[in-house]
Structures are given as C-alpha cells and as structure tokens.
N, C-alpha and C positions, 0 to 999 in steps of 0.2 A: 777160390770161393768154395767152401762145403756146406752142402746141404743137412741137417743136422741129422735127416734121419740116413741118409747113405752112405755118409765118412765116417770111416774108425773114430771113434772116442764123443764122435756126433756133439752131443750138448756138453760134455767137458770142453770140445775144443772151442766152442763159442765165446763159453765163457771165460776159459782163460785168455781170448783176444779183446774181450769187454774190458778185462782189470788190466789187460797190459794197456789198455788204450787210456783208462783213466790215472792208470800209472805215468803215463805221458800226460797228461793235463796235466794232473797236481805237477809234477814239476815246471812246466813253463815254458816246453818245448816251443820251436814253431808250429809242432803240429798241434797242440795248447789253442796258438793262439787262432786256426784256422777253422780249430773245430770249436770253438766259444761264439766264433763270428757268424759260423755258420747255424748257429741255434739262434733262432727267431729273439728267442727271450734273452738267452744271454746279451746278441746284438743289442736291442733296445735298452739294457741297463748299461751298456757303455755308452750310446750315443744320450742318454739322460744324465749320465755321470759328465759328459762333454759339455755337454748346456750348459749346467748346474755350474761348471768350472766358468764357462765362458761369462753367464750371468753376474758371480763370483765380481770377478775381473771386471765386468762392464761398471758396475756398483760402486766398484773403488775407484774410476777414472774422477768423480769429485775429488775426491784428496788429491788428488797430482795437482788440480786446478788449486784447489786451497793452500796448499805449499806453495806453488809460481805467487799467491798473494801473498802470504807473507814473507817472503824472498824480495818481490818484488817492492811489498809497502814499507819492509825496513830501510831497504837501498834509497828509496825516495824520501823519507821524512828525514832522515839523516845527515839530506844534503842544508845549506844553509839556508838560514828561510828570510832573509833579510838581502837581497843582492843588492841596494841600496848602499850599504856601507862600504863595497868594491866599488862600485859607482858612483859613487856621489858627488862628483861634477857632470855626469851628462844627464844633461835633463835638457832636450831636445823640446820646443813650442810643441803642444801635444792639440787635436780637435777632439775632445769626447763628445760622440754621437748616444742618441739617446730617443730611437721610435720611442712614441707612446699612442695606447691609446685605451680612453678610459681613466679611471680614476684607479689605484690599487692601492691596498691598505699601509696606512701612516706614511703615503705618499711625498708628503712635504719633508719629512725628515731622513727620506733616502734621497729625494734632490739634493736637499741640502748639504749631507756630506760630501757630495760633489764640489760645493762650493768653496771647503773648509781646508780644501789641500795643500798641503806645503812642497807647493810647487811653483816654481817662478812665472811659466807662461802655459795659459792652458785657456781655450773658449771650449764653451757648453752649448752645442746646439738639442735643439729640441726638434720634434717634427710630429706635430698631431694631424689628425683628418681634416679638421677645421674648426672655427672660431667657437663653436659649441660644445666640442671637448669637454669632459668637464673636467679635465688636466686645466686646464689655460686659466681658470682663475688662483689655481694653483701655482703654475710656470709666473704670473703676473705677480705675486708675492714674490716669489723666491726674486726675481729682478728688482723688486723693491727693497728687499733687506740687504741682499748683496749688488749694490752696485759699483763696486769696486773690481766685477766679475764680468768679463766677457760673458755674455748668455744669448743667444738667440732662440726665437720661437718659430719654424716654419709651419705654414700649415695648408696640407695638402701634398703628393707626393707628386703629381702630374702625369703620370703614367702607370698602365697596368704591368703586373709583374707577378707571379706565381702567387703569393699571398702580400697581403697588405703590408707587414713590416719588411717585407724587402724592396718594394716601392719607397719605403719612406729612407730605407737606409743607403738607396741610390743615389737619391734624391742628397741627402746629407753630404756624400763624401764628396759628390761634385763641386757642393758648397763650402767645402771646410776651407780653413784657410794655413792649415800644417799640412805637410807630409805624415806624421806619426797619426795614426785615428784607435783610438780607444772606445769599444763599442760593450754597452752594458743596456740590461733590460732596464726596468722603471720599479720595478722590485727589488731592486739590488743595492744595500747600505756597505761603505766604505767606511775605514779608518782612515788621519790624514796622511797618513805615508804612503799608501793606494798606488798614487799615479808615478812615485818614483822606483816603487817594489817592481811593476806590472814593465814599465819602459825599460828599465835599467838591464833585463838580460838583449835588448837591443841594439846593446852598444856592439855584440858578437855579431859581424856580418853574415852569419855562417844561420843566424834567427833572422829568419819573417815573421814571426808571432809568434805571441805569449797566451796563456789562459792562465786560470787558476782556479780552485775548489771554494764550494761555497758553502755553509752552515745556514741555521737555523737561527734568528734573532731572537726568537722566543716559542718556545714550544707547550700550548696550553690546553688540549684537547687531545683526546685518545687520538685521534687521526693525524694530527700534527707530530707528534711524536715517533708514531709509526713511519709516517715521511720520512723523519730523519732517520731512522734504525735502519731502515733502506737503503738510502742515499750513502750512507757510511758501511754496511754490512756486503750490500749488493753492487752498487752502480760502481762507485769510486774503485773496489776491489778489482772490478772488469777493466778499468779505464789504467791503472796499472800495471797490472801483468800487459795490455797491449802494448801501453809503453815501455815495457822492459826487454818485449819481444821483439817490437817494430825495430827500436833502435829509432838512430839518425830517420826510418822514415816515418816517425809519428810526427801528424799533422803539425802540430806546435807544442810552444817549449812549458810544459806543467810547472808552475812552480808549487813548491810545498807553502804557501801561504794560502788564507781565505779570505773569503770576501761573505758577508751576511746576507740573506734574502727575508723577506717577510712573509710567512705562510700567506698563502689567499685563497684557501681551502677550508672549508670546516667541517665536511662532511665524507665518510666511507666512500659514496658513490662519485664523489668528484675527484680523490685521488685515483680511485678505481678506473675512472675514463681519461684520466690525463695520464696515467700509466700506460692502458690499452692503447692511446691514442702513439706514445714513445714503439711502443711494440711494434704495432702495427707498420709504422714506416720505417722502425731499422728491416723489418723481416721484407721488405721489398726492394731496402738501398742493402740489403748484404743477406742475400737468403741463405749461401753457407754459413756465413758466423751466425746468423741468427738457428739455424737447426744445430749445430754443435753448443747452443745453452743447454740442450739437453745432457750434458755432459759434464754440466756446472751446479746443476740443483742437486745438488746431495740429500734433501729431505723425502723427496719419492723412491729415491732409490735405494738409503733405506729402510724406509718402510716397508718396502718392499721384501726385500730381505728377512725383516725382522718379522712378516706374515708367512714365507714362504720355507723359511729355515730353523731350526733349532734354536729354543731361548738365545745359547751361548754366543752361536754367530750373530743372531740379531741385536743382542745386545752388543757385542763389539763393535757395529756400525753404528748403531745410533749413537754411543757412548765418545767414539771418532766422529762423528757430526756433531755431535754439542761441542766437547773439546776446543776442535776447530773456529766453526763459526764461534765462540767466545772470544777466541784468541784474537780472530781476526778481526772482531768489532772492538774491540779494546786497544789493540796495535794502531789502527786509523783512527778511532774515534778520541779514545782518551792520551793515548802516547805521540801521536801525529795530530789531530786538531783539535789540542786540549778542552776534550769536552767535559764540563766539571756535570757529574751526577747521573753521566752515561750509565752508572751500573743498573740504576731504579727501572729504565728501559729498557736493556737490554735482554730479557726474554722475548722482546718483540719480535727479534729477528726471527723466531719459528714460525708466527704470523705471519712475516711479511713472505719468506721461504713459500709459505703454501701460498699466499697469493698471487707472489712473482709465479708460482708456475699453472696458477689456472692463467693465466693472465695470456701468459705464453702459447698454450693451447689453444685458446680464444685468438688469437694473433691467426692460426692459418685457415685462411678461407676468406679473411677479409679483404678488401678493397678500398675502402673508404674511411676516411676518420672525419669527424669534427670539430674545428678550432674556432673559438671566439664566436660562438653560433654560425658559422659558416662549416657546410657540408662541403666534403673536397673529397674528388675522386684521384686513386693513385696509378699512375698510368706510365709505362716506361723508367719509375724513377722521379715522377714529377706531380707535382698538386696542381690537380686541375678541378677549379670550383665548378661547383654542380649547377648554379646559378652563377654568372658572370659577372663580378661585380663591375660596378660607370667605374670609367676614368675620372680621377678626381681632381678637383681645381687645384692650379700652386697658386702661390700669393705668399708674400712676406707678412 
C-alpha cells in the first residue's frame, strides 16, 4: 500500500492501479465480478435485474396452464361422443334420482325429458320436503301424462344430513329398485339417448361412474351469457387438464357429451354469490389447488406487466392472453360443444377473467357461504348450518 505523498511516483502510481483495476472490470474478470457486487449500487441493479427476470417468468406460468388446456381439450373432444353405438345392447334397469326442492324455471319440461327416453327399463324417483312443494303439483302432472312411466314422489328425507339434498338423495338410493342410480339436479334438460350415452361407458368394470358437461338452454340476459363464457372459457378448461393429469385417478369417467341446464339466475349479484359461494368451499376442500389459481388467471398478471414494463413487453403479454383465451373458448365451446354463435359472446371472457379473480381474493378469509337461504358454517371440510334445521317427516 503507498501513501501518495511518500512513495516514488506518489499519485501517478495510484492512478495507474485505478485504470488497471477498471481495466479488469471492463473485461469480466472475477475480480469484475467481486468488485460490481461489492458497490452498493451496482449490487442493487442486479438483484432488480433478478426480480424483473423472476417476475418475467412468474407472469408466463398462465401460458403453460393455457397450453395443458388446449392439449388437454383436443384429446378429450376427439374421443367419441356417442358410446351408445359400442353399447347398445347393455342397457341395465337404471333408478334416476332426482332431489328437488322448490319450483325452477320451465320445470315441467326438464322432467319431462326424463320421461321421453329411449331406454327400456328405467323408474323416476322424485323426493321433495313435503306435500307443499310447490314441485308436487308439477311431479302430479308429469305422472298424469306419462303413465306408462315408473315415477315416484317421496316426500320428506327422514333424517338430518350436512345439507337438505343430501338427506333426500339417502333417502332415494335406499329406495331405488336398480342397482345402476343416475342422479341429476331439477334444472337439468336431457335428449332422448341421455340415459344410454351416460350408462353405456359402465359396461367397463374398470367405471364406477360417469359425468358429463353441461350447456346453456337458452342464453338471454347479459348475465346469462356471461355464465356460459365462463363455464366454457374457465370451469371446464380446469376440469380438463385435471383430467388429463390425474389419469386413471380422476374421480369419474367425463364423457365428451352434454346435457342442457336452464339459467335461474337473472341478475350480476346472484351469479356473483353462487360463484363466491363455489370458491369459497373448494378453497377449504383443497387450499393447495385453490392458491395455485393464482397461476391460472393470466389477465392480472399481464396487466401487470403491461403497467410495470415497456410498451413492447406488455404488449406481447396481453396480445398472448387474448390469442390464448380465444383459442381456447372456441376449441371447447364451438369445436367441442358446438355452440352455434359463441363468437357474438366471446369478449366476455375478459369480464369473466376479472371477475373470476376478484372473486378468488374474496374467497380467503371466508368461512361461511349461503345455500337456498340457509347460512352454513364451514368446519373441518364440512357444512354445518348455523341454525339446525328439524328433522323431517318421510311418508310416501
């Protein structure tokens, strides 16, 4: 070490160890990289250049998600959608169960497809709360036009059980008179090939149960519409890829056919709470998958992006979010459930994107939802009403 005023050459030689030293930077030395690290400032613009990378990266995990859907929704629609025609001698005595409670809209003609099936042997139970329903003077028709039709009425479930339709659907299978039980809501309209489409991958011992996708019967209100841009853009996309993942152990066997529902919804605030209320209890039956959605909404993150970075980068995200989500409401919606006119709604899906993720946020800190005006606390995994409902009379 020389002191500049005591050493021969004093402040020449300082300076010439200044320039050899940055002589070594500029090139790339180790000793480069030790003395960048060790300047305050330079430090701080690599670990911001670190972030900025890792942000980068976090931003694009949507797309990997959006690629497993369409990977995963081509493989599925592709399969045959008719298993019916491999089958069509086992049609096994089928029991369709059918909680209800309340009346829900054009009622009479989703029973009734029930009735119209081309199927050899099948009983129709029903199970309301009791004789005041105001189902039952409905169920009392349908047995008068079709009585050529096993139908039964129960009414009452006789015992308490987490919430009311699972009381009544206990109640049903101990009463059926098959082995096979096909269970549908009271919203739910069939075509008549239905009950042979839905039994038929049964014949494989290898199924315990079938499901299937459902549509929209008619979509006539902003809100109804956005339902479906949803249901096809978001929900089914999810349900998907699980299945493409799980393999042999997804719950049961999807078939690429639907079945129709009838909105009962007319307003923002009531899909808004039958949303929240879906949220709310996956984020308690699966709190990992539910924190890894954050990984699925690609519209926050880039927006994000596209506020934090450069036009050019932000526009390549957003520009890969629209792309994407198009593809993939078109691939399900109009290539897989031929939905005729999908295109006129399809900007919705940016709508539904921001609301699916306030929705999501909303979901952590909750505890409770409300079903069918009944308050239910969620506990362990389990709905436990906040008021107890009586036990309710059975009776034929």
């Amino acid at each position: 070490m020389f002191n500049v005023d005591q050493s021969p050459g004093g402040a020449e030689c300082c300076y010439f160890c200044y320039d050899f030293w940055l002589g070594l930077v500029a090139e790339g030395s180790p000793y480069a990289v030790a003395a960048a690290w060790h300047n305050p400032r330079t430090r701080g613009a690599v670990i911001s250049k670190a972030a900025d990378y890792l942000f980068l990266a976090l931003a694009s995990a949507p797309f990997i998600y959006y690629l497993l859907v369409l990977y995963s929704s081509r493989l599925f629609f592709r399969r045959p959608k008719d298993g019916s025609e491999r089958n069509v001698d086992f049609t096994p005595p089928v029991s369709n169960l059918k909680p209800v409670r309340g009346l829900d809209p054009e009622a009479y003609e989703n029973f009734a497809s029930y009735c119209r099936q081309d199927y050899p042997e099948y009983e129709l139970i029903f199970c309301v709360g009791d004789e005041n329903d105001p189902s039952v003077p409905v169920l009392q028709k349908l047995m008068h036009d079709f009585p050529e039709r096993q139908i039964r009425i129960l009414y009452g479930s006789g015992r308490n059980a987490i919430n009311d339709k699972v009381a009544k659907l206990v109640r049903m299978v101990n009463e059926a008179r098959n082995e096979v039980l096909v269970i549908n809501d009271s919203d739910v309209r069939v075509e008549p090939n239905y009950l042979r489409t839905v039994v038929a991958p049964l014949r494989d011992p290898k199924i315990g149960g079938v499901t299937c996708l459902y549509v929209s019967t008619h979509d006539k209100t902003f809100t109804q519409h956005l339902q479906s841009i949803g249901m096809i853009s978001d929900f089914y996309p999810g349900i998907l890829v699980a299945r493409q993942l799980d393999g042999i152990k997804f719950a049961l066997e999807l078939l690429p056919y639907a079945v129709q529902t009838v909105p009962d919804y007319d307003s923002l605030k009531d899909l808004f709470i039958k949303r929240l209320r879906w949220m709310t209890v996956m984020r308690h039956m699966r709190p990992w998958g539910h924190l890894g959605l954050a990984f699925t909404q690609g519209l926050p993150w880039c927006l994000a992006v596209a506020l934090t970075h450069p036009d050019a980068i932000g526009l390549a995200y957003v520009s890969a979010y629209l792309f994407c989500r198009v593809l993939i409401t078109w691939l399900i919606g109009v290539w897989g459930l031929k939905q005729s006119g999908l295109w006129r709604t399809m900007p919705l899906f940016i709508v539904w994107d921001a609301t699916a993720f306030l929705i999501w946020l909303l979901t952590f800190g909750r505890n409770s939802i409300r079903w069918r005006n009944v308050d239910y606390r969620i506990r362990e995994g389990m709905l436990v009403p906040v008021v107890q409902a009586p036990v309710q009379n059975s009776s034929h």
